[in-house]
N, C-alpha and C positions, 0 to 999 in steps of 0.2 A: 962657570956659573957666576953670572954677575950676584954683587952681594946681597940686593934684594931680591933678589930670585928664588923662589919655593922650588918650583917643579919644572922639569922637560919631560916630558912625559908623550912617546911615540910609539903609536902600534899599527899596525897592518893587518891587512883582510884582501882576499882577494873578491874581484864581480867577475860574473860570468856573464859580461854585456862587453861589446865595442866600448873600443873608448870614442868614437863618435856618435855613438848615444846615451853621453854620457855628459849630465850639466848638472856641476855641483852645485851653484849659485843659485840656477833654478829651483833645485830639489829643498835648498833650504830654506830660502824665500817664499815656498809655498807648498811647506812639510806641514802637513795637519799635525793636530795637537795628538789625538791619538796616535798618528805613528812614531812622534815624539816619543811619547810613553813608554809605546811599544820596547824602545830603543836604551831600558835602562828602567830599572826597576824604581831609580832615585829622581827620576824628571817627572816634574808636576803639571807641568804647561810651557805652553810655546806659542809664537805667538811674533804677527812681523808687521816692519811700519817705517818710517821712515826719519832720520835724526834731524834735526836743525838747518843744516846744509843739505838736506835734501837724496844722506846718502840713504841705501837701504839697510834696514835693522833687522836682527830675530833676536827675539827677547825671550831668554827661558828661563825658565824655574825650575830649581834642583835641589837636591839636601847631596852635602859632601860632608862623611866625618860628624855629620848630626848640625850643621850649619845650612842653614835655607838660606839659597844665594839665588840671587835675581841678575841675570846679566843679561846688558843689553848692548849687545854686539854690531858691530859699525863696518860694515866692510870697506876695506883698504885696500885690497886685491880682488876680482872677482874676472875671473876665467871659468872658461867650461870643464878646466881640469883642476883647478888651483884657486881655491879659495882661501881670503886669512880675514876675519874679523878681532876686532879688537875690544874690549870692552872693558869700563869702571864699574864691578860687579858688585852690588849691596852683599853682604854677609851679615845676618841675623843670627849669632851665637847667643846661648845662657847669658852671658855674661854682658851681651849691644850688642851695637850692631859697626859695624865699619866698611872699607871698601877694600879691595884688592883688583888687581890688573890682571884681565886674563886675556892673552893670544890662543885664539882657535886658527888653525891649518888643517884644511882640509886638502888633498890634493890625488891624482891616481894618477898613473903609467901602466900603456902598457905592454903587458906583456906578450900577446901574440893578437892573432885578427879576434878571438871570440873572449880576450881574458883582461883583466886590469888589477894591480895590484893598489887599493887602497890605502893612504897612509891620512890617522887619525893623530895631528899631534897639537899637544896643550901644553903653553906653560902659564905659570902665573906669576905674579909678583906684586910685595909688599908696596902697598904705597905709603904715601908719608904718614894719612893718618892711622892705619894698619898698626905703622911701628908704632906711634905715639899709644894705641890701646893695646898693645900690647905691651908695652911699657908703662902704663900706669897700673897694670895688673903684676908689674915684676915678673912678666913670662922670657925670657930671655928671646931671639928670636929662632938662633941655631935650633935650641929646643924645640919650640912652634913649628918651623921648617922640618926638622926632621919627623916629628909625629904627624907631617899633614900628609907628605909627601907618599907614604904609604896608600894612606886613603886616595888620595887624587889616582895614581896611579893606577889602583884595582879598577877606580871607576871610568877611568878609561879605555883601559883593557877589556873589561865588560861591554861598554856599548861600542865598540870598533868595528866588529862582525856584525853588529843585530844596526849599525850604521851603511856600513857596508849593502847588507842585504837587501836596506830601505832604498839604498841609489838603484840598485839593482831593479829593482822592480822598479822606478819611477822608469830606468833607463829603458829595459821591456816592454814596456806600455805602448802600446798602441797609439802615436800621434793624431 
């Protein structure tokens, strides 16, 4: 774990689709807000567009740990099976607001002709102003890392399968 690093945080799901109808980039790039929702009790909106460079973006809204975080995700890799976006995530805590760095990985394998093993994985990490707010609050940061990491963790364990099942049915669908 690098030493500004909160979380790695990896879970799995399985789909019951081909992994040849199966397009993660697509599915996120034009995941309705509802089925966002659907996919986590803590996601508020969603929402996609495009950054500066012209790459493609999804920008969502979530509460983590009682923190509304707005990230707006840049993809870096985008494959039909392997997606990874990156993003400088606003964090609106009690106390301001700051940024943190979050890697989404999405990716499947699979497993036989009708089956695909889904891997949901997140890390995040402190950026520079992060530590500076939480060092002017005298939060140490070990501290802060270890009490976030709990939360991050549940929350992606929770939407992994209800993630999963949303590729699933895009995958399903009828072209």
């Amino acid at each position: 774990m690098s030493d500004n690093q909160i979380v790695d945080s990896s879970f799995t799901a399985i789909i019951n689709a081909p992994i040849e109808r199966i397009d993660i980039p697509a599915w996120c790039f034009s995941l309705p807000e509802a089925e966002y929702q659907g996919c986590s009790p803590a996601h508020i909106a969603a929402g996609f567009t495009t950054a500066a460079d012209g790459k493609r973006m999804s920008i969502n809204v979530e509460t983590i740990g009682g923190s509304l975080m707005v990230q707006h995700y840049v993809e870096t890799l985008g494959q039909k099976d392997h997606l990874i976006l990156d993003s400088e995530s606003d964090v609106f805590t009690p106390s301001g607001r700051t940024t943190i760095h979050v890697t989404w990985e999405l990716s499947v394998k699979a497993i036989d002709k009708t089956r695909c093993e889904f891997t949901n994985r997140v890390r995040s990490f402190a950026t520079d102003e992060m530590l500076a707010f939480l060092a002017r609050q005298g939060i140490p940061f070990d501290i802060f890392r270890a009490q976030r990491q709990p939360m991050s963790i549940a929350h992606n364990q929770g939407e992994t399968p209800l993630f999963a099942a949303s590729i699933e049915r895009a995958a399903l669908r009828d072209n």
